[in-house]
C-alpha positions as CSV (number, residue, x, y, z in Angstrom):
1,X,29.3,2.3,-160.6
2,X,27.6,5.0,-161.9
3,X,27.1,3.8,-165.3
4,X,25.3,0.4,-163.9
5,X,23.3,3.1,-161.5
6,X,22.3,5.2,-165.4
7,X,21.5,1.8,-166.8
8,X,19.0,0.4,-164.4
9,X,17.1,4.0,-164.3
10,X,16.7,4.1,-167.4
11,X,15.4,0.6,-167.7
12,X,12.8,1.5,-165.4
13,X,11.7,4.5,-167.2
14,X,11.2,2.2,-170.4
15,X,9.1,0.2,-168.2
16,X,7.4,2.7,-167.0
17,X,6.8,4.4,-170.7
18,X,5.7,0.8,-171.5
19,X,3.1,0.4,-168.9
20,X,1.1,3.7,-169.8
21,X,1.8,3.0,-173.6
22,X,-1.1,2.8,-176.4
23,X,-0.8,-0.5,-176.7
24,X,-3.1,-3.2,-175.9
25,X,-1.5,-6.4,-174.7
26,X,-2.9,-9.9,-174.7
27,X,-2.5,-9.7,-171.2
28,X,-3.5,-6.4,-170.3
29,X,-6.6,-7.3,-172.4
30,X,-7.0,-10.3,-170.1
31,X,-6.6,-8.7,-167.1
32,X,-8.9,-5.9,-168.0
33,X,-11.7,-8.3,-168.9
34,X,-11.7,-10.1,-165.8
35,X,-12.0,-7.0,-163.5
36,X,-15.0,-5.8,-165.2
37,X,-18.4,-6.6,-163.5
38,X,-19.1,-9.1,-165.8
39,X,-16.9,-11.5,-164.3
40,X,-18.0,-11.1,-160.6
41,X,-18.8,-14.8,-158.7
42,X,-22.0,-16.1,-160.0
43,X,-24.0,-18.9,-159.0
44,X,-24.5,-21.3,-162.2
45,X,-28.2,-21.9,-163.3
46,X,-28.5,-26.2,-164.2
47,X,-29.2,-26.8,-167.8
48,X,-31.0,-30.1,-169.0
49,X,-28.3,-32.0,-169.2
50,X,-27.3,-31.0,-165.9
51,X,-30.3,-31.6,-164.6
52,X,-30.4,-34.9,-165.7
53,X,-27.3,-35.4,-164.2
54,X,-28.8,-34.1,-160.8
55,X,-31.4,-36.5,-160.9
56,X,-29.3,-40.0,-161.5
57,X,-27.4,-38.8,-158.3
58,X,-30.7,-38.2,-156.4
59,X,-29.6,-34.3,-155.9
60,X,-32.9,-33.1,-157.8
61,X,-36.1,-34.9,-157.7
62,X,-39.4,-34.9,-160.0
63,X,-42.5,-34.0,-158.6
64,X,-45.7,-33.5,-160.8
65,X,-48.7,-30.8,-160.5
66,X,-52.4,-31.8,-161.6
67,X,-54.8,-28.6,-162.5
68,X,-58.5,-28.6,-164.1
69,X,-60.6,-31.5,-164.2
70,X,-61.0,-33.6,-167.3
71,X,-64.7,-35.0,-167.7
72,X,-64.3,-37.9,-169.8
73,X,-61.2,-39.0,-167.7
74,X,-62.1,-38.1,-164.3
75,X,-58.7,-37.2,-163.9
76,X,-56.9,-33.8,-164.1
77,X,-56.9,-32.1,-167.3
78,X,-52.9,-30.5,-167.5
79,X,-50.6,-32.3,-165.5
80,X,-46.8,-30.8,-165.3
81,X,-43.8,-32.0,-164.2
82,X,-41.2,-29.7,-162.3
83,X,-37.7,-30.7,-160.9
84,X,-36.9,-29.3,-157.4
85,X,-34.1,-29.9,-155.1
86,X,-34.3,-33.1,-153.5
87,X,-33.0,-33.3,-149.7
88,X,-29.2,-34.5,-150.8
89,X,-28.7,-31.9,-152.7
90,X,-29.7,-29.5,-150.6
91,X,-26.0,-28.3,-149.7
92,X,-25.2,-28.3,-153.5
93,X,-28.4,-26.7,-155.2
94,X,-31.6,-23.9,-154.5
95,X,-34.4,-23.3,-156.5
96,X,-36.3,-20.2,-155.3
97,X,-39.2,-22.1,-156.0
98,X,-40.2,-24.6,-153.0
99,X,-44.0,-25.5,-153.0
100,X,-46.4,-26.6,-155.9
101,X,-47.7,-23.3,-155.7
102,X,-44.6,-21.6,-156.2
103,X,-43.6,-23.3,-159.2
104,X,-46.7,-23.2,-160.8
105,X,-46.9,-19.0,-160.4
106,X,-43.7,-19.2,-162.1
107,X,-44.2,-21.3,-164.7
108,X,-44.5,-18.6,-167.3
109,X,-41.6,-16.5,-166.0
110,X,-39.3,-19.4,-166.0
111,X,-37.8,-17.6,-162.3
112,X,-37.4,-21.1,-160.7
113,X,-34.4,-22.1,-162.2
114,X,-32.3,-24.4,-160.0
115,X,-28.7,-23.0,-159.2
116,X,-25.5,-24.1,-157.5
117,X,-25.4,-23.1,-154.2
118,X,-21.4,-22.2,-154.3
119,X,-20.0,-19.3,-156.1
120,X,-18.2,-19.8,-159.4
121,X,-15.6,-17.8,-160.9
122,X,-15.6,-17.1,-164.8
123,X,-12.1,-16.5,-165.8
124,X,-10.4,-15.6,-169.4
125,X,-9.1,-19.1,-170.6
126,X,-6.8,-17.0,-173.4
127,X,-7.2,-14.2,-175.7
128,X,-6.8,-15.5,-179.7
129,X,-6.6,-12.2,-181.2
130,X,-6.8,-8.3,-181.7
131,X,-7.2,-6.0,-184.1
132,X,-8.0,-2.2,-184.6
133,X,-11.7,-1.4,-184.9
134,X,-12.0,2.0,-186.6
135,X,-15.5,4.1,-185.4
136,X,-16.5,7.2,-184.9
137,X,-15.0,8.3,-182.1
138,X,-11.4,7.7,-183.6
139,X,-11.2,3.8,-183.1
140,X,-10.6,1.0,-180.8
141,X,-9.7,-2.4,-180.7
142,X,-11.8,-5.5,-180.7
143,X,-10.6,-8.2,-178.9
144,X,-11.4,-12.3,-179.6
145,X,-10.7,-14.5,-176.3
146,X,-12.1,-17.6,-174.7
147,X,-13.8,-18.0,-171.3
148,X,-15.2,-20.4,-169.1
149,X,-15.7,-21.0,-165.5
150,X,-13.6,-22.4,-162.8
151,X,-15.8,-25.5,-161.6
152,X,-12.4,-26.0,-158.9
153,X,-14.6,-23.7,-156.1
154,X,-17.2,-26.1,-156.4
155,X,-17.6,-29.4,-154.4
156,X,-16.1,-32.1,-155.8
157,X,-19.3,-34.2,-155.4
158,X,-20.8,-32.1,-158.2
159,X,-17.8,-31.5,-160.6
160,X,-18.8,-33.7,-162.9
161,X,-22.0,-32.6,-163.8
162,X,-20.8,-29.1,-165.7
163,X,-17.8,-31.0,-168.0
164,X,-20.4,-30.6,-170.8
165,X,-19.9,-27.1,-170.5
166,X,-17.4,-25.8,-173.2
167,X,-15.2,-22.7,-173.6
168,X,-17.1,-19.9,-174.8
169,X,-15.5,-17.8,-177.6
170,X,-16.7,-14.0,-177.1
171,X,-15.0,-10.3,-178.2
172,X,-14.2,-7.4,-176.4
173,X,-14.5,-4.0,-177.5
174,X,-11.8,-1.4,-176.3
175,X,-11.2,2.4,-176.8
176,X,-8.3,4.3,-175.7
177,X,-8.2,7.2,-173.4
178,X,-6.3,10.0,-171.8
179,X,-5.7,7.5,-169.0
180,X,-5.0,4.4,-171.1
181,X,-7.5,1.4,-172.0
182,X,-11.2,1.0,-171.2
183,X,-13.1,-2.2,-171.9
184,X,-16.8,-0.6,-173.6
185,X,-18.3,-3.9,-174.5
186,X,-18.6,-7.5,-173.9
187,X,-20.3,-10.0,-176.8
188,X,-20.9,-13.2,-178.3
């Protein structure tokens, strides 16, 4: 009895010496990437093709702005066309932007970009590799994963519109201290 009693404690111990070893795991990589801020909830801004998809459905609408006067016309000189959020999509979408006004004083800042409504979670599909990344301060590692989001939290209605949206490969850079691994940098 006392032999099975040595054995188990000092399989514990290995996991123990394990856990707060130097090494960087796939999965402690993983985990470490998805508690940093980076990958909070984040409402997702609609690209074109979304967009596009938003208005087939009758989610988003068009809706043009006429400025200046044009004197051989008669008729406005710049005429732009904005999308906004049309009243279906109203539980789906927002747009900061609701008047002609608005979007037209943000036209140059580009801050009326239309957004889901529901929170989405970005999450690490997998990490492909790691290798040591020797710097100045007496090296790291640089980890290659893939992410996306997890379109699952939003409505089902909408779903469909972000399946153009592909796995994004990016790398992670991490350096070892006292008190084990720190992730310093997320890029492309």
């Amino acid at each position: 009895m006392k032999r099975i009693e040595t054995v188990v404690l000092a399989l514990a111990l290995l996991g123990v010496a394990a856990c707060n070893s130097s090494t960087l795991t796939r999965s402690k990589a993983k985990t470490l990437i998805e508690g940093s801020r980076n990958y909070g909830p984040t409402h997702l801004n609609l690209t074109e093709q979304e967009i596009g998809a938003g208005l087939k459905s009758n989610y988003l609408a068009q809706f043009s702005v006429s400025s200046g006067y044009n004197i051989l016309t008669h008729g406005p000189l710049f005429t732009r066309t904005y999308v906004k959020v049309g009243p279906d999509g109203e539980k789906y979408f927002d747009c900061p932007c609701k008047t002609a006004q608005q979007f037209e004083a943000a036209a140059m800042s580009g801050r009326c970009a239309i957004a889901t409504v529901a929170t989405v979670q970005p999450h690490v599909i997998g990490v492909t590799g790691i290798t040591d990344v020797p710097d100045a301060m007496g090296g790291g590692k640089l980890v290659q994963y893939m992410w996306n989001y997890d379109f699952d939290t939003l409505p089902s209605e909408i779903r469909d519109f972000f399946k153009s949206r592909q796995p994004q490969a990016w790398n992670a850079r991490f350096r070892l201290y006292d008190d084990g691994w720190r992730l310093q940098e997320l890029s492309p």
